[in-house]
FIKOLZA-1660 file (N, C-alpha, C; in steps of 0.1 Angstrom, whole numbers, plus 5000, padded with zeros to 4 digits):
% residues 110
   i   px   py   pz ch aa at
   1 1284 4274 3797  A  X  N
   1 1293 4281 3805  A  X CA
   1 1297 4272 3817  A  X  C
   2 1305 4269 3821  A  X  N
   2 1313 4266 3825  A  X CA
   2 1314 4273 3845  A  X  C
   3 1316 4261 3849  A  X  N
   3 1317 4269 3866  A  X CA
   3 1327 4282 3869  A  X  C
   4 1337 4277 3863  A  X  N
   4 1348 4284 3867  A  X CA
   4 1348 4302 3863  A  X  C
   5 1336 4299 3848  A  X  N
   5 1333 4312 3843  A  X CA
   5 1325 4320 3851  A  X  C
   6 1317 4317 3857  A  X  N
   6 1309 4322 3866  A  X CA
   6 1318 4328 3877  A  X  C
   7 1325 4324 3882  A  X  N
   7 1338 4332 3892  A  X CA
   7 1344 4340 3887  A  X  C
   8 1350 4343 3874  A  X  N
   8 1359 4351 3867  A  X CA
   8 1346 4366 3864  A  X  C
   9 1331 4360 3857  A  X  N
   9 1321 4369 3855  A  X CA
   9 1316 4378 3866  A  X  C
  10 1319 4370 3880  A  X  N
  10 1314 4377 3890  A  X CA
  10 1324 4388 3899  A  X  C
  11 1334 4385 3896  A  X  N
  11 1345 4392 3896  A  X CA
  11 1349 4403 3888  A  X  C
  12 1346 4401 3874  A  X  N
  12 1348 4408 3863  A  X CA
  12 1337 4420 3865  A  X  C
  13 1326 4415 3870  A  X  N
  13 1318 4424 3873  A  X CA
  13 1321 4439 3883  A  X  C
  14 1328 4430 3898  A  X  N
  14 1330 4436 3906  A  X CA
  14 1340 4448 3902  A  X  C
  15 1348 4444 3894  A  X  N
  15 1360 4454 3884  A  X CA
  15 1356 4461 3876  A  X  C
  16 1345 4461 3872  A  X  N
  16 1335 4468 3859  A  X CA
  16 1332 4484 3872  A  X  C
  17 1319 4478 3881  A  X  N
  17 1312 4487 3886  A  X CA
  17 1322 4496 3892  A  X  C
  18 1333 4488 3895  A  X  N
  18 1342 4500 3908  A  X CA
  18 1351 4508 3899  A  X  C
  19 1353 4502 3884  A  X  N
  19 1360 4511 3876  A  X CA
  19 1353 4525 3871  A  X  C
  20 1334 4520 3868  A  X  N
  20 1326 4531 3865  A  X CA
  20 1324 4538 3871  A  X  C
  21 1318 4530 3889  A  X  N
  21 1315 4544 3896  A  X CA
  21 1323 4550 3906  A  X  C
  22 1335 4544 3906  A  X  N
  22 1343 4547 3918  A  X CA
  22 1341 4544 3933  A  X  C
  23 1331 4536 3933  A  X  N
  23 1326 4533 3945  A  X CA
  23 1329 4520 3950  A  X  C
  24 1334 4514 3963  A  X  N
  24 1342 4502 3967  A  X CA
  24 1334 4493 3969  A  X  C
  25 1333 4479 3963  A  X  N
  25 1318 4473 3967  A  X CA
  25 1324 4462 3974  A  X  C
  26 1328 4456 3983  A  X  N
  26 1331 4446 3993  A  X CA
  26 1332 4433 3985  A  X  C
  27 1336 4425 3993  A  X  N
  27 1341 4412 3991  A  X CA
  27 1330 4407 3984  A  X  C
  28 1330 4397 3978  A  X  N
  28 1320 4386 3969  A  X CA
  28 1317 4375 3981  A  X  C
  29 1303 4371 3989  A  X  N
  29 1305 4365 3996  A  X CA
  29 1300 4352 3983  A  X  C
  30 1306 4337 3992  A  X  N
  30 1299 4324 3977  A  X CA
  30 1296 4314 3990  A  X  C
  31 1288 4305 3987  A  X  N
  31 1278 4298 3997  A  X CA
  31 1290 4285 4000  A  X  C
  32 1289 4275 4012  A  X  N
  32 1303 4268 4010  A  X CA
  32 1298 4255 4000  A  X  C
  33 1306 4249 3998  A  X  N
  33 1306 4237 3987  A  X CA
  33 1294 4227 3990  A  X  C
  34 1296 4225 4007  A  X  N
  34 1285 4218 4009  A  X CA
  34 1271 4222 4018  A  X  C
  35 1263 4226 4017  A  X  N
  35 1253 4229 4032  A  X CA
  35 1254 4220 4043  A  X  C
  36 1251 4226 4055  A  X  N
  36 1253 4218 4067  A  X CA
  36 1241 4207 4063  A  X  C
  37 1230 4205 4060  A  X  N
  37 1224 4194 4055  A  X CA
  37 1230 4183 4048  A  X  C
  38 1235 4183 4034  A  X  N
  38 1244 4180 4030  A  X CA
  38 1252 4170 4042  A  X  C
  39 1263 4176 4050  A  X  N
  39 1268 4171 4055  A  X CA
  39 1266 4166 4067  A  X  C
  40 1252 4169 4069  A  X  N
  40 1247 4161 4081  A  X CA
  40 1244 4148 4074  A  X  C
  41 1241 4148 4058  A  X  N
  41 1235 4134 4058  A  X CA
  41 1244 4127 4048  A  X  C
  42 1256 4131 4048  A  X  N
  42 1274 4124 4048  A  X CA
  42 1274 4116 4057  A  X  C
  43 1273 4123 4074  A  X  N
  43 1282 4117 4083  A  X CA
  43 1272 4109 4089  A  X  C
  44 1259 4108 4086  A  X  N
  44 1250 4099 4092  A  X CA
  44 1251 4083 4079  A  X  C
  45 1252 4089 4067  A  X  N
  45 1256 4078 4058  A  X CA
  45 1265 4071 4065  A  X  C
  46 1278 4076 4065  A  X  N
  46 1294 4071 4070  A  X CA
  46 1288 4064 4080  A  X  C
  47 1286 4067 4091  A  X  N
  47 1283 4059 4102  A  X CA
  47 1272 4047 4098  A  X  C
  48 1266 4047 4089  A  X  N
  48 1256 4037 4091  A  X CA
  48 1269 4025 4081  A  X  C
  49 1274 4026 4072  A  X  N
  49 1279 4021 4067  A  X CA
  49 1295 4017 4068  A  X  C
  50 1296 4021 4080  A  X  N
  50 1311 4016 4090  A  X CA
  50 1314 4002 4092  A  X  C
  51 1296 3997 4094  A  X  N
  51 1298 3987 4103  A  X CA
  51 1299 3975 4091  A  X  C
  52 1290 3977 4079  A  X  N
  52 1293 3972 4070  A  X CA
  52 1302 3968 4063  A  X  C
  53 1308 3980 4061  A  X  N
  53 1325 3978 4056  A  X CA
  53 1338 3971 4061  A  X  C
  54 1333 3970 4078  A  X  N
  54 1339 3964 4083  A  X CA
  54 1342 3947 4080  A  X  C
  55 1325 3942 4082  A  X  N
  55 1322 3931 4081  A  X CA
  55 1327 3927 4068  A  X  C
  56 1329 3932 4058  A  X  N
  56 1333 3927 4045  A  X CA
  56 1350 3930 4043  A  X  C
  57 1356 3936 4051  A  X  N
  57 1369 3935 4049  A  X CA
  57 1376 3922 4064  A  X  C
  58 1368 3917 4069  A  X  N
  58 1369 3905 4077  A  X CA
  58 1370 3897 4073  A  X  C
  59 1359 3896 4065  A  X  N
  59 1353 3885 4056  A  X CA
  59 1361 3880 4046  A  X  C
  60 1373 3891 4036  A  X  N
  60 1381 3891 4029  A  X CA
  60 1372 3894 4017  A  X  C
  61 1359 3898 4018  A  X  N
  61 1356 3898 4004  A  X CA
  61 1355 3914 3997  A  X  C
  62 1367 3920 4000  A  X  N
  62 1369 3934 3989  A  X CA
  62 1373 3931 3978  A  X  C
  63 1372 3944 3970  A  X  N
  63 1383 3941 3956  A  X CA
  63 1397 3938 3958  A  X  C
  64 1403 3940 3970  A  X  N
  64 1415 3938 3973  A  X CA
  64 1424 3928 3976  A  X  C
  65 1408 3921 3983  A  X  N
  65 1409 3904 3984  A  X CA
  65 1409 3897 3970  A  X  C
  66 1406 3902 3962  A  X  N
  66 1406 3895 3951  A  X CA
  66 1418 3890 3939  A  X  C
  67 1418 3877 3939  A  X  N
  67 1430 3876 3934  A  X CA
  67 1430 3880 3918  A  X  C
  68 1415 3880 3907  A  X  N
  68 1418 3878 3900  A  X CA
  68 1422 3895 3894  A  X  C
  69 1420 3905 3903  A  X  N
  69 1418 3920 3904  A  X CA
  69 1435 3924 3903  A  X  C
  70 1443 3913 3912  A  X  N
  70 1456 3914 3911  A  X CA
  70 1462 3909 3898  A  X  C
  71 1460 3900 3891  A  X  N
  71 1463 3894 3881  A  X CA
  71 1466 3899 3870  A  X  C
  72 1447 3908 3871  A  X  N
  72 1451 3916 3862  A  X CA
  72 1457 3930 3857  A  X  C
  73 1459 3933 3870  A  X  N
  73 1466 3945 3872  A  X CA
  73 1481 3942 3871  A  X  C
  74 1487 3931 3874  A  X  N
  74 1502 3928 3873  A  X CA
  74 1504 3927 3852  A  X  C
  75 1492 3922 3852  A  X  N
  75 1495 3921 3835  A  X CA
  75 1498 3934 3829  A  X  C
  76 1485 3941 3834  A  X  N
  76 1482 3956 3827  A  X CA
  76 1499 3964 3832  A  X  C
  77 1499 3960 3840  A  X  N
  77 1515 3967 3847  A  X CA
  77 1529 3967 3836  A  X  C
  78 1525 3953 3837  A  X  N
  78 1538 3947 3827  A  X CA
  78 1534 3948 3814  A  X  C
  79 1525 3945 3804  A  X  N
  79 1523 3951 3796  A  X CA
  79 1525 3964 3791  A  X  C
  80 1522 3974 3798  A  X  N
  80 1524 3989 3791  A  X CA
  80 1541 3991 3798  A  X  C
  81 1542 3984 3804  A  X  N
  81 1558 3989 3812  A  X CA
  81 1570 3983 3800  A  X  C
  82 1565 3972 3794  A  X  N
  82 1572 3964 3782  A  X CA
  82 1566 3978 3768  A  X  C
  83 1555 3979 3769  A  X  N
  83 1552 3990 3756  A  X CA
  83 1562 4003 3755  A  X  C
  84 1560 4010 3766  A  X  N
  84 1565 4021 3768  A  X CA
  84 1579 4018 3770  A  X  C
  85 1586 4011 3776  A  X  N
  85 1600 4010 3782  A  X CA
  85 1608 4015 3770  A  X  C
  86 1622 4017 3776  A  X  N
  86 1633 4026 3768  A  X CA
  86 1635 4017 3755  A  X  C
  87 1641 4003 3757  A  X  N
  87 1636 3995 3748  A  X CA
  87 1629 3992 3732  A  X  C
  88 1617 3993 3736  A  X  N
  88 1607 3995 3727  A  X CA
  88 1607 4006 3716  A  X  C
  89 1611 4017 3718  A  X  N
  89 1613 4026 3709  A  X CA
  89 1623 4029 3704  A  X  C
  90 1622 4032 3697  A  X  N
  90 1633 4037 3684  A  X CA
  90 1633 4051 3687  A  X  C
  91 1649 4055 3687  A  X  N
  91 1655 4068 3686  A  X CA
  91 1653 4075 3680  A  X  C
  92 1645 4072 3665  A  X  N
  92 1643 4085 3654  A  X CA
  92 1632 4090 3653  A  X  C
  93 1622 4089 3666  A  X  N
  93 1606 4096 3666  A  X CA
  93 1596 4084 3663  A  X  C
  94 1599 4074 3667  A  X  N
  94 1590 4061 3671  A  X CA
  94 1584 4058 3659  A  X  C
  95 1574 4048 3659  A  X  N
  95 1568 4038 3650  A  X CA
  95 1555 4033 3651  A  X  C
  96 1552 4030 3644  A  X  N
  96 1530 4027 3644  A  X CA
  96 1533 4016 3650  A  X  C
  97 1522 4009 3658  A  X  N
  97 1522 3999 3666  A  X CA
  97 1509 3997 3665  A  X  C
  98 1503 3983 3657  A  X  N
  98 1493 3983 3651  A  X CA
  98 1487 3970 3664  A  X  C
  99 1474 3970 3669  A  X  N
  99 1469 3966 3681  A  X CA
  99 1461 3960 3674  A  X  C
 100 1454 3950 3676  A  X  N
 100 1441 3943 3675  A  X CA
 100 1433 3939 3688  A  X  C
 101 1430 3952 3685  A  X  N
 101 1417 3953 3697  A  X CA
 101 1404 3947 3690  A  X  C
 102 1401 3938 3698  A  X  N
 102 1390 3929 3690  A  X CA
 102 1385 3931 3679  A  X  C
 103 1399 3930 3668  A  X  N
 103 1397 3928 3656  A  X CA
 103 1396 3943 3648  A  X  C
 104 1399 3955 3657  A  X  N
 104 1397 3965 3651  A  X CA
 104 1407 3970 3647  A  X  C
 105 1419 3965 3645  A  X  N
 105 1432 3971 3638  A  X CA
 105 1432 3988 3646  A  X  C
 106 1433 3991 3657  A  X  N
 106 1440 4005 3661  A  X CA
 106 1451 4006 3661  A  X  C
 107 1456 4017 3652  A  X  N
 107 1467 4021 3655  A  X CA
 107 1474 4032 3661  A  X  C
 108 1480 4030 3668  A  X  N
 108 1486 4040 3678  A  X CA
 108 1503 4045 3676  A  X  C
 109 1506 4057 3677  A  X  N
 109 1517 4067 3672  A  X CA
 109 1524 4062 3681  A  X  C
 110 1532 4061 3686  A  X  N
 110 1544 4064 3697  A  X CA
 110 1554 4070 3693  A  X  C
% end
């Protein structure tokens, strides 16, 4: 079961009893997402780890600093932007486009 079912069930419920006994049964109260514990030991995290984060984006050494992170994201970019582009496909409901992904022959519909 599923989270979301448990909100529909507990609801469904509420609509069951008030339909049987005619009696109005109040709001559904639900606990919040996080406890204030919980979020006390978020914002004590955050803060210890500020100073940290700092130092390493000084330093230049995030993922962002990284050139080889760009590189390959410019490929991955142009890559699928050449795959998918108007281009590439054919007007009569596309064509197999057979990949070798390390040697495993996938094939993919377009």
């Amino acid at each position: 079961m599923d989270q979301g079912d448990f909100l529909r069930l507990a609801e469904s419920m509420v609509d069951f009893v008030q339909a049987k006994t005619k009696l109005n049964v109040g709001l559904i109260h639900w606990p919040p997402f996080l406890s204030t514990k919980q979020l006390g030991f978020i914002m004590v995290a955050t803060l210890v780890w500020i100073p940290f984060a700092i130092k390493k984006i000084v330093k230049g050494e995030t993922l962002l600093h990284d050139p080889k992170l760009w590189l390959a994201g410019s490929v991955f970019v142009y890559f699928f932007g050449f795959l998918f582009g108007s281009g590439f496909r054919e007007r009569d409901g596309g064509f197999w486009v057979r990949l070798g992904l390390l040697g495993s022959g996938l094939s993919l519909r377009l």
